[in-house]
C-alpha positions, 0 to 999 in steps of 0.5 A: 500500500502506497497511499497511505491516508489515515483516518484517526479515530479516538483523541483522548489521552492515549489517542491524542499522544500517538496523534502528536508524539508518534504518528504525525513525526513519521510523516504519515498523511492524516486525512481525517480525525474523529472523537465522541466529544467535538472539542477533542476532535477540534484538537486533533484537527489541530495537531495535524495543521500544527504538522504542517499538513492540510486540516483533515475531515474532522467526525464526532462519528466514527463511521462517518471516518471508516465510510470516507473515500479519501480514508485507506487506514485507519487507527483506532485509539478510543474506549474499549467498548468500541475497538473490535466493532470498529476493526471489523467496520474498517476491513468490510470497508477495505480499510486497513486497520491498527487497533489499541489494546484492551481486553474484549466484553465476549468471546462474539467480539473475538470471533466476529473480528477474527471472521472479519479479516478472514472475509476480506484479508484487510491487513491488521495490526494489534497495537500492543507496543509491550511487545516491541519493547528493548527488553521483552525483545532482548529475552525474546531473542535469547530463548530463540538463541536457546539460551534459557533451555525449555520455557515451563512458566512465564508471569508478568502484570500489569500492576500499576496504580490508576487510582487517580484515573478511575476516581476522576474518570467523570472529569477526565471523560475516561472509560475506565471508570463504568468498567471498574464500576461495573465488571470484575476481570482481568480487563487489562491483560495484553501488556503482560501477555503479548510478549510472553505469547511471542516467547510461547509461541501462541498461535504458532506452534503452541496455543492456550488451553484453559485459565482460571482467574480469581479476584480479591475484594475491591477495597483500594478505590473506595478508601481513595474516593473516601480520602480524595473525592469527599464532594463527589456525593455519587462515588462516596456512595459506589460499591466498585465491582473490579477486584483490587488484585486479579490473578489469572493461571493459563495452561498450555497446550505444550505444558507451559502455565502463565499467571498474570496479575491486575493491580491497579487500585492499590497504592504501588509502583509500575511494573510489568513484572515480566518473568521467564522461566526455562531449564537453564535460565531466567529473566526477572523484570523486577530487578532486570536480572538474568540468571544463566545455568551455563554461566552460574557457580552452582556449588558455591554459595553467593549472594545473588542479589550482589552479582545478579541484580541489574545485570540485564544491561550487561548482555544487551550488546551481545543479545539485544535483538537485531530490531532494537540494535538497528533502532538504537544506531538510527535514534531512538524516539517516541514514548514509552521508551521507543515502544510506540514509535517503534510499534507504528513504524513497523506497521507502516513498513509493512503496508507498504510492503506488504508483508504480514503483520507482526500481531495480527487477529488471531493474535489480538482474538487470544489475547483479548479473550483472557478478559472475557474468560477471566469474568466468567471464571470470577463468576464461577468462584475460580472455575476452569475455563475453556479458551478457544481456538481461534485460528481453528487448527492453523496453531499447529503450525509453527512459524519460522524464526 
C-alpha cells in the first residue's frame, strides 16, 4: 500500500499522544480525525495543521471516518467498548486497520473480528507496543538463541496504580471508570501477555488451553474516593465491582502455565513484572536480572542479589535483538521508551510492503479473550475455563524464526 491516508479515530489521552508524539513525526498523511466529544476532535484537527499538513475531515462519528473515500487506514485509539466493532467496520470497508489494546466484553467480539479479516484479508495490526519493547525483545531473542533451555512458566502484570484515573474518570471523560464500576476481570491483560505469547509461541506452534482467574475484594478505590473525592456525593456512595488484585493461571497446550496479575487500585509502583522461566535460565523484570545455568557457580554459595541484580544491561550488546540494535544506531524516539514509535513504524513498513503483520487477529482474538474468560471464571468462584481456538487448527503450525 502506497497511499497511505489515515483516518484517526479516538483523541483522548492515549489517542491524542500517538496523534502528536508518534504518528504525525513519521510523516504519515492524516486525512481525517474523529472523537465522541467535538472539542477533542477540534484538537486533533489541530495537531495535524500544527504538522504542517492540510486540516483533515474532522467526525464526532466514527463511521462517518471508516465510510470516507479519501480514508485507506485507519487507527483506532478510543474506549474499549468500541475497538473490535470498529476493526471489523474498517476491513468490510477495505480499510486497513491498527487497533489499541484492551481486553474484549465476549468471546462474539473475538470471533466476529477474527471472521472479519478472514472475509476480506484487510491487513491488521494489534497495537500492543509491550511487545516491541528493548527488553521483552532482548529475552525474546535469547530463548530463540536457546539460551534459557525449555520455557515451563512465564508471569508478568500489569500492576500499576490508576487510582487517580478511575476516581476522576467523570472529569477526565475516561472509560475506565463504568468498567471498574461495573465488571470484575482481568480487563487489562495484553501488556503482560503479548510478549510472553511471542516467547510461547501462541498461535504458532503452541496455543492456550484453559485459565482460571480469581479476584480479591475491591477495597483500594473506595478508601481513595473516601480520602480524595469527599464532594463527589455519587462515588462516596459506589460499591466498585473490579477486584483490587486479579490473578489469572493459563495452561498450555505444550505444558507451559502463565499467571498474570491486575493491580491497579492499590497504592504501588509500575511494573510489568515480566518473568521467564526455562531449564537453564531466567529473566526477572523486577530487578532486570538474568540468571544463566551455563554461566552460574552452582556449588558455591553467593549472594545473588550482589552479582545478579541489574545485570540485564550487561548482555544487551551481545543479545539485544537485531530490531532494537538497528533502532538504537538510527535514534531512538517516541514514548514509552521507543515502544510506540517503534510499534507504528513497523506497521507502516509493512503496508507498504506488504508483508504480514507482526500481531495480527488471531493474535489480538487470544489475547483479548483472557478478559472475557477471566469474568466468567470470577463468576464461577475460580472455575476452569475453556479458551478457544481461534485460528481453528492453523496453531499447529509453527512459524519460522
Amino acid at each position: 500500500m502506497n497511499d497511505i491516508k489515515i483516518g484517526f479515530i479516538g483523541l483522548g489521552c492515549r489517542g491524542s499522544s500517538l496523534l502528536k508524539d508518534i504518528v504525525l513525526p513519521q510523516g504519515e498523511q492524516v486525512a481525517a480525525v474523529c472523537d465522541t466529544y467535538a472539542d477533542r476532535a477540534a484538537l486533533g484537527a489541530s495537531l495535524v495543521e500544527a504538522a504542517g499538513q492540510p486540516r483533515p475531515h474532522v467526525y464526532t462519528g466514527a463511521l462517518d471516518v471508516i465510510r470516507d473515500p479519501e480514508v485507506t487506514v485507519v487507527i483506532i485509539a478510543s474506549a474499549w467498548e468500541s475497538h473490535t466493532s470498529l476493526a471489523a467496520a474498517a476491513m468490510y470497508e477495505g480499510k486497513a486497520v491498527a487497533m489499541e489494546v484492551g481486553g474484549a466484553y465476549t468471546l462474539n467480539q473475538c470471533y466476529e473480528l477474527v471472521e472479519a479479516y478472514e472475509k476480506t484479508k484487510t491487513p491488521f495490526l494489534f497495537l500492543e507496543n509491550c511487545c516491541f519493547g528493548r527488553r521483552e525483545m532482548m529475552v525474546l531473542n535469547m530463548v530463540q538463541q536457546g539460551l534459557f533451555g525449555e520455557i515451563v512458566h512465564c508471569a508478568g502484570g500489569y500492576q500499576h496504580d490508576l487510582r487517580k484515573e478511575v476516581a476522576f474518570g467523570k472529569e477526565n471523560r475516561h472509560y475506565r471508570l463504568r468498567n471498574y464500576l461495573s465488571r470484575n476481570c482481568e480487563n487489562y491483560p495484553t501488556h503482560d501477555l503479548g510478549p510472553i505469547a511471542k516467547i510461547l509461541k501462541i498461535n504458532h506452534g503452541n496455543r492456550m488451553v484453559t485459565l482460571t482467574s480469581t479476584a480479591s475484594k475491591s477495597a483500594g478505590l473506595h478508601d481513595y474516593i473516601q480520602r480524595n473525592k469527599a464532594d463527589d456525593d455519587f462515588l462516596q456512595n459506589q460499591s466498585f465491582a473490579q477486584g483490587d488484585i486479579v490473578t489469572t493461571v493459563i495452561k498450555c497446550a505444550r505444558g507451559e502455565t502463565i499467571v498474570l496479575t491486575l493491580d491497579t487500585t492499590l497504592p504501588r509502583y509500575y511494573t510489568r513484572n515480566f518473568t521467564v522461566r526455562g531449564t537453564r535460565g531466567m529473566y526477572e523484570e523486577v530487578t532486570d536480572s538474568i540468571f544463566l545455568d551455563q554461566e552460574a557457580d552452582l556449588a558455591h554459595d553467593f549472594d545473588w542479589r550482589e552479582t545478579n541484580v541489574n545485570n540485564a544491561k550487561f548482555y544487551e550488546e551481545k543479545y539485544d535483538h537485531p530490531l532494537w540494535k538497528q533502532y538504537l544506531a538510527e535514534g531512538v524516539r517516541g514514548s514509552h521508551d521507543g515502544m510506540d514509535y517503534l510499534e507504528f513504524r513497523t506497521f507502516f513498513q509493512a503496508l507498504r510492503e506488504h508483508t504480514p503483520m507482526p500481531i495480527d487477529v488471531y493474535d489480538a482474538a487470544a489475547w483479548m479473550a483472557i478478559t472475557a474468560l477471566s469474568e466468567i471464571s470470577i463468576a464461577k468462584g475460580g472455575a476452569v475455563v475453556d479458551i478457544p481456538d481461534f485460528t481453528n487448527g492453523k496453531w499447529t503450525q509453527e512459524e519460522e524464526e
